[in-house]
C-alpha positions in Angstrom: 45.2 94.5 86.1 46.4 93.4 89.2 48.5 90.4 87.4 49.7 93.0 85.0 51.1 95.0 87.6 52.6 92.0 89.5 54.9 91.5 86.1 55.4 94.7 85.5 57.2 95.0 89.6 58.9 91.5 88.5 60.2 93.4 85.6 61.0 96.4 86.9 63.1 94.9 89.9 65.1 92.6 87.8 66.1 95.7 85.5 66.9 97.2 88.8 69.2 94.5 89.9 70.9 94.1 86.7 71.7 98.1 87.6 73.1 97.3 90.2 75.0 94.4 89.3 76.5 96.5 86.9 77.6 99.5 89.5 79.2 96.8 91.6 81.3 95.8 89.0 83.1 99.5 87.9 85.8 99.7 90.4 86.7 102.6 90.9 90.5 103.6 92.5 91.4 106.5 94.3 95.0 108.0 92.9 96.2 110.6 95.1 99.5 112.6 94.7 101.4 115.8 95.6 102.2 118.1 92.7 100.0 120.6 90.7 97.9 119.8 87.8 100.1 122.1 85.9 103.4 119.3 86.3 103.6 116.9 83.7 103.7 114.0 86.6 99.8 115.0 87.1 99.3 114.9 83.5 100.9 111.7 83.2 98.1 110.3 85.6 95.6 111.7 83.7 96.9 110.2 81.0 97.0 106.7 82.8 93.5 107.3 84.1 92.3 107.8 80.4 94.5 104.6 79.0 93.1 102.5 82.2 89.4 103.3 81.5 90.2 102.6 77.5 91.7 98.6 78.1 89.5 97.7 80.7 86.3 98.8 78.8 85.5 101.0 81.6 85.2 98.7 84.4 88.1 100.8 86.3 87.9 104.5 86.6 90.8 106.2 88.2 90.0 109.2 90.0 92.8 111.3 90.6 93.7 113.6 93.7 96.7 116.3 93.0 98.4 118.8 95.4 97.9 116.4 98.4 94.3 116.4 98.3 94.3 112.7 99.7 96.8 113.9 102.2 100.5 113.8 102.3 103.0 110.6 99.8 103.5 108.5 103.7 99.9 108.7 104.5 98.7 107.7 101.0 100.8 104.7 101.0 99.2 104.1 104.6 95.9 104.5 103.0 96.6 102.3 100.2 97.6 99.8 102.9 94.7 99.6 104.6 92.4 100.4 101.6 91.0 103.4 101.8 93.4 104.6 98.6 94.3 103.1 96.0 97.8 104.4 94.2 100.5 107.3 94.6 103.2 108.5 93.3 107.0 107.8 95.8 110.1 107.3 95.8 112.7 106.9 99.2 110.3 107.7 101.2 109.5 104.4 101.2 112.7 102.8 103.1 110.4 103.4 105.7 109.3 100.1 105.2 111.7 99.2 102.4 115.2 100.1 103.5 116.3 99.6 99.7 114.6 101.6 98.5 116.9 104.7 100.0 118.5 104.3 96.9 116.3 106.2 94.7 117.7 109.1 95.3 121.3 108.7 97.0 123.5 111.2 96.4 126.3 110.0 93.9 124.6 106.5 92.8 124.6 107.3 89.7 126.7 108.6 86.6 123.9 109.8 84.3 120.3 109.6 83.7 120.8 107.0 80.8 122.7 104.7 83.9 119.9 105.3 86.4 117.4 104.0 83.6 119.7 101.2 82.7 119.7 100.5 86.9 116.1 100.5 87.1 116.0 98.1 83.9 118.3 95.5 85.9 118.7 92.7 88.6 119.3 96.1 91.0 115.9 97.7 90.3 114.1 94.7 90.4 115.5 93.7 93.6 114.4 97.2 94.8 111.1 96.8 93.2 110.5 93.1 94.8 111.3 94.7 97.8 108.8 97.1 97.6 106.4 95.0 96.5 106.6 92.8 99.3 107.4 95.3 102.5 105.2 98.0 101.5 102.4 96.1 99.9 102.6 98.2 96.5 103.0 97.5 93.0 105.5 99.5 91.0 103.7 100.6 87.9 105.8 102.9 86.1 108.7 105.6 86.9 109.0 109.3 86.3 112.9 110.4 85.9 113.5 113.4 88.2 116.1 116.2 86.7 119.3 115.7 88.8 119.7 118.2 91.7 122.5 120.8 91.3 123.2 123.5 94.0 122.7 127.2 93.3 124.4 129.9 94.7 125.5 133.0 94.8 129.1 132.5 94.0 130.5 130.1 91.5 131.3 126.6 92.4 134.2 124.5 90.8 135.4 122.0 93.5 134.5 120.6 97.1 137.0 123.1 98.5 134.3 126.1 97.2 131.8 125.0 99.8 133.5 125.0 102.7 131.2 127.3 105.2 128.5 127.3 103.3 124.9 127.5 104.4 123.1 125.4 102.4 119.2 124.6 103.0 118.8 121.0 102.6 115.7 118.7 102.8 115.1 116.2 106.0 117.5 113.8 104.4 119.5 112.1 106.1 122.4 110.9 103.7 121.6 114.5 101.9 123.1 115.9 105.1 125.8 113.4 105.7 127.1 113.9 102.1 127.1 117.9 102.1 128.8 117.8 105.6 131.5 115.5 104.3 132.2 118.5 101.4 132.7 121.1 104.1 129.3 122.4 103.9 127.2 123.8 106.6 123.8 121.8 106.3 120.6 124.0 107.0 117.8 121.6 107.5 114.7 123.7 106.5 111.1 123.3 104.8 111.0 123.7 100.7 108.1 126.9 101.3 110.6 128.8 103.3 113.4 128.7 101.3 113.2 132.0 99.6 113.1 133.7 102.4 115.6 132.5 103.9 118.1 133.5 101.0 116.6 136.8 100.3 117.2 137.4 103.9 120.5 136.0 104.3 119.8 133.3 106.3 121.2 130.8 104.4 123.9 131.2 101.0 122.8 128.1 99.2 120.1 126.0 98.1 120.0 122.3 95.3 117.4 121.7 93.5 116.2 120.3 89.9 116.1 122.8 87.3 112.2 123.2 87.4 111.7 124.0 90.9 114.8 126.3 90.9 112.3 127.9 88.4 109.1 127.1 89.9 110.1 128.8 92.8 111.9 132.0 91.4 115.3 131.4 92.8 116.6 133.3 89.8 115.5 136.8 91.8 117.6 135.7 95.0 120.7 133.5 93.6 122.7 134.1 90.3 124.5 130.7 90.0 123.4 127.0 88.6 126.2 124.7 89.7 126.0 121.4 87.7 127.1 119.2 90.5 124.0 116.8 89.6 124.6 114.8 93.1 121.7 113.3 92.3 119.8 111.6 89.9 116.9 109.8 91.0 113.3 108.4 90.4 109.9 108.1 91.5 107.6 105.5 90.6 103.5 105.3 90.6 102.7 102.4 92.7 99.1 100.4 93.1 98.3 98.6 96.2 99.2 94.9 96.1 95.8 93.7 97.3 93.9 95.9 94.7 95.8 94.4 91.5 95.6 90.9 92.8 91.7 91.2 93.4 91.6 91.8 89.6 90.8 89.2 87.2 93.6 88.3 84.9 92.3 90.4 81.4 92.0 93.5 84.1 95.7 93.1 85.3 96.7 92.3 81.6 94.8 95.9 80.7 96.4 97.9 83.7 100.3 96.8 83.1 99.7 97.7 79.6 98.0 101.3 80.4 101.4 101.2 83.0 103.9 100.5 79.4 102.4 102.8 77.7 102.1 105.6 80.9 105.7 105.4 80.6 106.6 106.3 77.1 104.0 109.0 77.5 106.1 110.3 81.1 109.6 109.9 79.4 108.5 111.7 76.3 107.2 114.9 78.5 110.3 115.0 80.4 112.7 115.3 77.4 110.6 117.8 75.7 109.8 120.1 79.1 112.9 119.9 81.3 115.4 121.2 79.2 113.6 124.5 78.6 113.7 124.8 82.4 117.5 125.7 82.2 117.2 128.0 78.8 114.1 129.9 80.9 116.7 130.2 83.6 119.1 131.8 81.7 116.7 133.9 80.2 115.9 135.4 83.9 119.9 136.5 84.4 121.1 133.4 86.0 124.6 131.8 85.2 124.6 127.7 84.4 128.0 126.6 86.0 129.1 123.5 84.0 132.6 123.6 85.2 132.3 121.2 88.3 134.8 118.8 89.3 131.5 116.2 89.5 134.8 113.4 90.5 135.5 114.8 93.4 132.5 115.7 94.9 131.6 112.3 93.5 134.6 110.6 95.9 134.4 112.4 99.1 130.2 112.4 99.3 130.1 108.7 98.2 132.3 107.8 101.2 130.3 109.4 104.0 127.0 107.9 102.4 128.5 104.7 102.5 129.3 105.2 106.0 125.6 105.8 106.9 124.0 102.8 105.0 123.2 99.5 106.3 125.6 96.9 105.0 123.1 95.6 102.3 122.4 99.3 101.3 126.1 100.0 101.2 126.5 96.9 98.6 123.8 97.8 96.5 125.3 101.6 96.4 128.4 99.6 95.2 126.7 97.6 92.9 124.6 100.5 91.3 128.0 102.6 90.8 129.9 99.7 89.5 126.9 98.7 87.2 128.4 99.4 83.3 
């Protein structure tokens, strides 16, 4: 009886171990981000999350932390540094530590949303990419396009000469502020929750957003015009810590850049079909989409003064992006 029981501990042990050879070798990655569950950026996560689990035979789980649950986009990518996180989703805000990347989102760098795409496709975004890769210790996965940002307002605007005065809430961005100043502008540094106030109060005239936050955030009650000035088009991208991908075996990096390709078909295919209703949904609530913007030469005058505030090798990349065909 007694040997019996002996085997049966032996047995029971090594079916324990196998257990918990088996826990050690899920991985499990913590993805924290900013926006709702309801934006299709969150959705494109999940989506990830599900493809990931799919390739790699469950041996990675993405857990997934919206609305800043993880904490604010520069204290994820600190986390993810230091290994307590695992991926995000940013975009300039990493020129913090990679000064190229500052052109993600600088006003006037690009002519369209199909030349931003063709940017990010060439020598230019893989340069910012690399630098990325090595300054802030994260790996690029796959991008979201953002809706260019157009200015609303409460009067129509045709030409740089319309804003002259104007108080226009703006973001804490630095070449954001140098470029409206340079139009005549009166910049109104302010945070994105008290906006609304501050034009239903008077405070300030102005605001620029993409179309789905304009909408998002009701500015339809408070402002009647859309301005198409689109001064910029830009990007985000979902990045994964450096040190986590490379502690992957081979078939488990293979399997997550391939979840990553297919992530982005899945991102580009929600924004086409969702943004656009954004506008029509802002005409239905009264407002007025103003297409007739001389976009040249609010182009000319705001692409001087952000040249003026670049580094040297930021300004040449800014020239290399608009000159890119």
């Amino acid at each position: 009886m007694r040997r019996f029981s002996l085997i049966f501990l032996v047995v029971l042990l090594g079916v324990f171990g196998v257990c918990l050879l088996g826990a050690e070798a899920k991985i499990v990655w913590k993805f924290g981000h900013l926006v709702n569950e309801e934006h299709m950026w969150h959705r494109t996560a999940v989506k990830f999350a599900e493809l990931v689990k799919e390739k790699t035979n469950g041996e990675i789980e993405i857990v997934i932390y919206p609305n800043e649950q993880l904490g604010k986009e520069i204290e994820v990518l600190t986390m993810i540094q230091a290994g307590t996180a695992d991926l995000t989703i940013s975009g300039e805000s990493m020129q913090n530590w990679a000064p190229k990347a500052a052109l993600i989102a600088a006003p006037y760098a690009f002519k369209s949303i199909d030349h931003m795409v063709k940017a990010i496709n060439s020598d230019i975004g893989h340069e910012i990419r690399q630098e990325i890769i090595e300054k802030v210790g994260v790996i690029p996965l796959y991008y979201h396009i953002r809706a260019p940002r157009n200015l609303t307002s409460n009067k129509p605007i045709h030409k740089p000469e319309d804003v002259r005065g104007l108080r226009l809430r703006l973001p804490n961005v630095p070449l954001f502020v140098e470029a409206w100043k340079a139009v005549g502008a009166s910049p109104q540094v302010m945070a994105f929750s008290e906006v609304f106030t501050a034009l239903q109060q008077g405070v300030i005239d102005a605001q620029e957003n993409p179309y789905d936050l304009i909408y998002n955030a009701s500015f339809y009650e408070v402002q009647k015009y859309v301005n198409e000035t689109e001064h910029v088009i830009g990007w985000v991208w979902v990045v994964l810590g450096k040190k986590q991908f490379e502690s992957l075996p081979k078939n488990l990096q293979d399997a997550v850049l391939e979840a990553a390709r297919e992530a982005q078909q899945y991102a580009d295919l929600l924004f086409w079909q969702e943004i656009p209703t954004f506008k029509q949904k802002l005409v239905e609530k009264g407002m007025v989409i103003n297409s007739e913007v001389d976009k040249e030469a609010f182009r000319k005058i705001m692409s001087e003064a952000v040249e003026k505030v670049l580094t040297p090798e930021q300004a040449a990349l800014y020239r290399r992006i608009q000159e890119l065909e």
